[in-house]
N, C-alpha and C positions, 0 to 999 in steps of 0.2 A: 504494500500500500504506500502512497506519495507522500511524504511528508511535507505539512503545508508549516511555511512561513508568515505567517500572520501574526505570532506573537511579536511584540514587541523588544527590540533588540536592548541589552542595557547598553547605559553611558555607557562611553569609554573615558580612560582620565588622560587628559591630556601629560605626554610623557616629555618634559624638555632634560634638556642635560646641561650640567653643571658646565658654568666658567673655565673649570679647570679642564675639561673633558676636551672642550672648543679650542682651547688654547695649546692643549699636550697634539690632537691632530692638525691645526697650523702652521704650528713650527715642525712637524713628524714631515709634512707636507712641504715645507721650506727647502728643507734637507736632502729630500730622497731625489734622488739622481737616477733616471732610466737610459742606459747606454745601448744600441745596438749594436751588436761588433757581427756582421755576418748572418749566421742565422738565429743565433743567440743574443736574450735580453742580458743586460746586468745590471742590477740595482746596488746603489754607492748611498751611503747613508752616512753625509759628507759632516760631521759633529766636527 
């Protein structure tokens, strides 16, 4: 038998993330270096 959707779905809570979370993947982002050499990638994660 179909299961019907008509009940009403709960809230969701809206999920943000922390200062620090925003700031550690912008500078992770700053850093990271994507080299091709041929057929290969290489990542340099230049600190």
């Amino acid at each position: 038998m179909a299961k019907l959707y008509t009940q009403k779905e709960l809230a969701t809570t809206k999920m943000l993330p922390k200062k620090e979370t925003i700031n550690f993947l912008l500078n992770y982002s700053k850093v990271l270096k994507i080299m091709k050499v041929g057929n290969q990638n290489f990542e340099i994660i230049a600190n």
